[in-house]
C-alpha positions as CSV (number, residue, x, y, z in Angstrom):
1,X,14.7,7.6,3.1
2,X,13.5,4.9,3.6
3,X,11.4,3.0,6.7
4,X,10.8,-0.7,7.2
5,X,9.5,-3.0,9.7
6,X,12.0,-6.1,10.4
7,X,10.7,-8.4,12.7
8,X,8.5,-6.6,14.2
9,X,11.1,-3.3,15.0
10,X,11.3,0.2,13.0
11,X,14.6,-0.1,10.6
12,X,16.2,2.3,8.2
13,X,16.9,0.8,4.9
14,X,20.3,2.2,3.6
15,X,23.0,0.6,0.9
16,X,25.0,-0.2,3.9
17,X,22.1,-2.3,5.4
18,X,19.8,-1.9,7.8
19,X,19.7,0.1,10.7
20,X,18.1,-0.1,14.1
21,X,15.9,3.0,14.6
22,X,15.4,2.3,18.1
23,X,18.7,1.6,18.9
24,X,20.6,4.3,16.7
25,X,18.2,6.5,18.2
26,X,19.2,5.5,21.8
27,X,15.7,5.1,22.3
28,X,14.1,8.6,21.2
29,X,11.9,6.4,18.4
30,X,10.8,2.7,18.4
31,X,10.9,0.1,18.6
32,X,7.6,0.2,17.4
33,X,7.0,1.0,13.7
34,X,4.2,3.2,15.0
35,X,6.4,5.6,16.8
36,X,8.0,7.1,13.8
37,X,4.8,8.1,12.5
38,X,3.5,9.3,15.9
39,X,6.7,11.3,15.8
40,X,7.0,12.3,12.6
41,X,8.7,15.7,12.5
42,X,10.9,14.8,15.4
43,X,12.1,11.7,13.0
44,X,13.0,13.1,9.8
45,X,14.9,15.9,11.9
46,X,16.5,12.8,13.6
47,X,17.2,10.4,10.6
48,X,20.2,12.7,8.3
49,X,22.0,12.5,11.4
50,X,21.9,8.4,12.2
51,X,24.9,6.2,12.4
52,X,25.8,3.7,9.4
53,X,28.0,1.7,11.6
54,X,25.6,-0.4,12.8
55,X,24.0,-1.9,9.7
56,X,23.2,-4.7,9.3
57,X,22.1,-7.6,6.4
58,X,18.1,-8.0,6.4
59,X,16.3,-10.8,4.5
60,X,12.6,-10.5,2.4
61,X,11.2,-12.7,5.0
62,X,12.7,-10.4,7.6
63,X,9.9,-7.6,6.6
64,X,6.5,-6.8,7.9
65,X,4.0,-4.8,8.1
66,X,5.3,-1.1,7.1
67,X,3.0,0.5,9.1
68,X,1.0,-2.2,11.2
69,X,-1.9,-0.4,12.7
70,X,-3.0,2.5,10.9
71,X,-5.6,4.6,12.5
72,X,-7.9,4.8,9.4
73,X,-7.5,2.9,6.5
74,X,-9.0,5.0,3.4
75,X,-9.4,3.7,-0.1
76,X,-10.1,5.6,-3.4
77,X,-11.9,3.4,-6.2
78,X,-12.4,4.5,-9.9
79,X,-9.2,7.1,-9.8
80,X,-7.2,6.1,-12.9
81,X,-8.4,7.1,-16.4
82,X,-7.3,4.2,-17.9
83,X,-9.8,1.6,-15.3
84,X,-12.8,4.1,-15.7
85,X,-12.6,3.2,-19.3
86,X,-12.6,-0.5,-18.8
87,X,-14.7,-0.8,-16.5
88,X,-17.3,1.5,-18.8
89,X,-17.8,4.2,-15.4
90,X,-18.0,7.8,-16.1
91,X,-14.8,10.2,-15.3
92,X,-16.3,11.1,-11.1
93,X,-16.8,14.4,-9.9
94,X,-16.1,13.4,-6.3
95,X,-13.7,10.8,-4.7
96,X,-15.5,7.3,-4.4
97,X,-14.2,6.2,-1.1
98,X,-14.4,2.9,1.1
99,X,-12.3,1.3,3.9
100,X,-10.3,-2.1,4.1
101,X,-10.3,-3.3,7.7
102,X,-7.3,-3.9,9.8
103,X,-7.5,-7.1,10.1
104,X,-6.9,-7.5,6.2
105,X,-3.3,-6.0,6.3
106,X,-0.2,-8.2,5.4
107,X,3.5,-7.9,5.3
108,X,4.4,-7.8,1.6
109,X,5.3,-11.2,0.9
110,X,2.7,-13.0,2.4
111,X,0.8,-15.9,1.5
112,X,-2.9,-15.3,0.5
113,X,-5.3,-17.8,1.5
114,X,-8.4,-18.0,-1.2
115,X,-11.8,-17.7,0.3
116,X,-13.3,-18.6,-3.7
117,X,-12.7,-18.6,-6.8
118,X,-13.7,-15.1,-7.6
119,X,-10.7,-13.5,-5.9
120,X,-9.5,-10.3,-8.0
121,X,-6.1,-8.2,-7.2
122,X,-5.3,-4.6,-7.8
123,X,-2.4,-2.8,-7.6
124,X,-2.2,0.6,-5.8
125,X,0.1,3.6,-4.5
126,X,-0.5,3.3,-0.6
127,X,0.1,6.8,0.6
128,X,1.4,7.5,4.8
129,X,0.1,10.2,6.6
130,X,2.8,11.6,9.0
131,X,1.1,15.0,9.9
132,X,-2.5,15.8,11.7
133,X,-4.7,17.6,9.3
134,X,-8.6,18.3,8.9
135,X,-9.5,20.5,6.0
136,X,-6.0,20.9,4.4
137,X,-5.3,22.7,1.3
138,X,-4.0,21.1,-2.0
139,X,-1.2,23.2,-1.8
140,X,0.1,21.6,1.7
141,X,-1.3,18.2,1.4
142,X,2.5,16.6,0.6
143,X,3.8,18.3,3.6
144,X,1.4,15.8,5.5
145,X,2.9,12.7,3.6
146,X,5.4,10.9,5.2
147,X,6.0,8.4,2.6
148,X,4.9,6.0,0.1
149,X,4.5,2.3,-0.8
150,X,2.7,-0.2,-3.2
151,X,0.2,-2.3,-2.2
152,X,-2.3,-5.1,-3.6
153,X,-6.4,-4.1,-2.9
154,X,-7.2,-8.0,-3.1
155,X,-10.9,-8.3,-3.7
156,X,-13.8,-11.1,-3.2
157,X,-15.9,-9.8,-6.3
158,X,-18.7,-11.9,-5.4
159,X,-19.0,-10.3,-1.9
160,X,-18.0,-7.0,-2.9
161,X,-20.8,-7.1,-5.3
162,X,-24.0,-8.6,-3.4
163,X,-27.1,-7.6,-3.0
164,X,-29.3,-5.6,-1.9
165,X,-26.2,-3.1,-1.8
166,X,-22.4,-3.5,-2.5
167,X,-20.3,-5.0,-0.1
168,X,-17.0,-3.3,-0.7
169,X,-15.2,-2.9,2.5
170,X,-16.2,-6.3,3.7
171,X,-15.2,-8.5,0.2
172,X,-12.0,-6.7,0.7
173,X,-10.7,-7.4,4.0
174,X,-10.4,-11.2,4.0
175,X,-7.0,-12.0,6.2
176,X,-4.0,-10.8,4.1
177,X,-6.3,-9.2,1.3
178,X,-3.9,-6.0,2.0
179,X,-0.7,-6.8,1.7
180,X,1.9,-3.2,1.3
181,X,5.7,-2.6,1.0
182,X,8.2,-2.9,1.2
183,X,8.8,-0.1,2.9
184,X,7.9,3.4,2.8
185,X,9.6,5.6,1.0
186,X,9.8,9.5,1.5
187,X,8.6,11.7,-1.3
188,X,12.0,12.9,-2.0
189,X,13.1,9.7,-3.3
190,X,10.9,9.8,-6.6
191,X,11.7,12.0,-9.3
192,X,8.9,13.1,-9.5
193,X,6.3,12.5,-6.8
194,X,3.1,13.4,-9.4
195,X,4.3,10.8,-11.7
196,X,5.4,7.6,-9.9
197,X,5.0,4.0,-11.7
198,X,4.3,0.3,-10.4
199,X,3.4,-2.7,-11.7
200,X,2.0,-6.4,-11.4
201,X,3.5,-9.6,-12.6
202,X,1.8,-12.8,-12.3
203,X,3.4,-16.0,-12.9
204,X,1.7,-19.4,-13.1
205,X,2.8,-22.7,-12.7
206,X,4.3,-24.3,-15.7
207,X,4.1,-20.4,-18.1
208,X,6.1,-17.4,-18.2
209,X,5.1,-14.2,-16.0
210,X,3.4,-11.8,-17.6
211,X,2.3,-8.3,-16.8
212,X,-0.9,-7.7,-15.6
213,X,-0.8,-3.6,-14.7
214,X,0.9,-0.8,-15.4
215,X,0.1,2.2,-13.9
216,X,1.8,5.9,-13.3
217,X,0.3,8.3,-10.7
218,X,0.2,10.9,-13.6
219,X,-3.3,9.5,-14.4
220,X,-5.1,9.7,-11.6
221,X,-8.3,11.5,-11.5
222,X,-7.6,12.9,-7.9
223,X,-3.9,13.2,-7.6
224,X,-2.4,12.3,-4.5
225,X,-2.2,15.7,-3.4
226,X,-6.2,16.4,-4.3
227,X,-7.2,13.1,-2.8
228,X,-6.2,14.3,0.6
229,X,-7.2,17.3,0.4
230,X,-11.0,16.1,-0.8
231,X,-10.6,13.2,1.7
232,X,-10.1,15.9,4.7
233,X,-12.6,18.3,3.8
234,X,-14.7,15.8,5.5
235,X,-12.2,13.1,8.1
236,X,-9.2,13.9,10.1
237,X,-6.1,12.2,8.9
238,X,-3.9,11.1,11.4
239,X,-0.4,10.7,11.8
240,X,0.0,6.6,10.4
241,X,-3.1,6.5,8.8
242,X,-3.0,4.6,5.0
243,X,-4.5,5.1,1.7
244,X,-5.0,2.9,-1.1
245,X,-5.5,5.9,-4.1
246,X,-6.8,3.4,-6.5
247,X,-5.8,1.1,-9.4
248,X,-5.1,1.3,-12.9
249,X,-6.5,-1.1,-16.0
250,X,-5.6,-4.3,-16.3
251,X,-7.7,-6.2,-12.9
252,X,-9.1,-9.7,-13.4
253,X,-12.4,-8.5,-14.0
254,X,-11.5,-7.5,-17.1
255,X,-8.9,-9.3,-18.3
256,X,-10.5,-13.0,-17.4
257,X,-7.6,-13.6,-14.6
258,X,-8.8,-14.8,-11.3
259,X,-6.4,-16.2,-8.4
260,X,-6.0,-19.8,-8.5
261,X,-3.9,-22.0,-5.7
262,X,-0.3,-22.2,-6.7
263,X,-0.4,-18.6,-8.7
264,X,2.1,-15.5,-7.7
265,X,1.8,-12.2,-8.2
266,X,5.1,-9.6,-8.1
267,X,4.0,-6.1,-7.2
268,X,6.7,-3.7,-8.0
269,X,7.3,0.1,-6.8
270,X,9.8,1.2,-9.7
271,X,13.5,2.5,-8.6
272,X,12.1,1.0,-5.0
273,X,11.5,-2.7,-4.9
274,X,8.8,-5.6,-5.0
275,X,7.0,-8.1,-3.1
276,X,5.5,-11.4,-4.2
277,X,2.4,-12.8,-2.8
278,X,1.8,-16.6,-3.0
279,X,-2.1,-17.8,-3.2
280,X,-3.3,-21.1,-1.5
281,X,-6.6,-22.6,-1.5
282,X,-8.5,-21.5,1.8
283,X,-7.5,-23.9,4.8
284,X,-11.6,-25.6,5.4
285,X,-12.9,-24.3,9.0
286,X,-12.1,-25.9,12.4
């Protein structure tokens, strides 16, 4: 299954089109993104059962913000194998954890103003919390998914990294700096929901795209199902709330890439779809 927010109303994405939640529903769920995940268990009991007759045609620009205002937003850094190693930071014992404000959350095809030149991207799985839990065991923590996207942690590394202590949250929630989609997609959809794979293109004017990151989910330190239990032994995940587990090698700190005016990147959920984020220099203040 799976959810998307067109123009601002909760939608069903199916090969016939997509469909109304609200409406299909006769009003038990939306229009609201929100309410699906506020109802959660009433939903997926709901969705098998909705109409295809009223599908419709939807367009990229028609989407939004999957989920626009998550309760918590939690990010996980240093959680693939492959970045620990080039970024020269020991394998953690414990989940490194910040948070990305709301205000930095994008549809997936937005257009990314740059605050400076020392603007960095990474690509991440964004897991959906659609069940309550405090303290919840590895063993359950997928019964409190309610679905996954991609997403792009876009970072200020000159803010993120000033003294007397790191900045993290607040170089990372510039306007549009977290940009997700494009849609989120219940577990059952992957083949296997340990091992699911993304990627980042970046195409500049006047060369050929290439491929900045790769990743798979099968090389996470803290698996998704680990990360939330870890992450609950100590907050309450709510039904809505967003996680950014991480990114793989590859970023622009390593790899001497840094967005530039006229740049885009494509961020890609495989056997799901992409996005493609455009980057403009900042607009000066008013």
């Amino acid at each position: 299954m799976r959810i998307a927010n067109l123009n601002g109303r909760a939608a069903l994405i199916t090969d016939a089109g997509a469909i109304d939640i609200a409406s299909a529903s006769d009003g038990a769920f939306g229009p609201d993104p929100m309410s699906i995940y506020t109802q959660w268990s009433e939903f997926v009991a709901w969705a098998p059962t909705a109409s295809l007759e009223g599908a419709t045609a939807w367009e990229q620009a028609d989407l939004g913000i999957p989920v626009p205002r998550p309760p918590q937003i939690l990010a996980i850094g240093v959680n693939y194998k492959d970045h620990a190693a080039e970024a020269g930071i020991p394998a953690p014992d414990e989940l490194i954890v910040f948070t990305k404000f709301l205000s930095c959350l994008a549809e997936p095809n937005a257009t990314v103003e740059l605050p400076s030149e020392d603007v960095d991207y990474e690509t991440e799985i964004v897991v959906v919390i659609g069940k309550a839990g405090h303290q919840i065991a590895k063993e359950d923590a997928w019964s409190h998914v309610a679905g996954i996207s991609v997403g792009q942690d876009y970072s200020e590394r000159t803010i993120q990294r000033r003294p007397p202590v790191p900045q993290f949250s607040l170089g990372k929630s510039f306007p549009n700096f977290g940009p997700f989609g494009p849609f989120v997609v219940t577990p059952d959809e992957f083949t296997d929901r340990d091992a699911i794979t993304f990627r980042a293109t970046l195409a500049r004017p006047g060369e050929e795209p290439i491929t900045l990151q790769t990743g798979n989910t099968n090389q996470l330190f803290f698996p998704i199902d680990e990360s939330i239990h870890r992450l609950s032994k100590i907050v309450t995940l709510l039904p809505g709330d967003i996680i950014f587990t991480g990114t793989p090698a590859g970023v622009g700190l390593s790899r001497g890439i840094l967005m530039r005016p006229g740049y885009q990147l494509t961020t890609t959920l495989d056997g799901v779809g992409s996005f493609t984020n455009e980057f403009v220099a900042q607009v000066e203040s008013r």
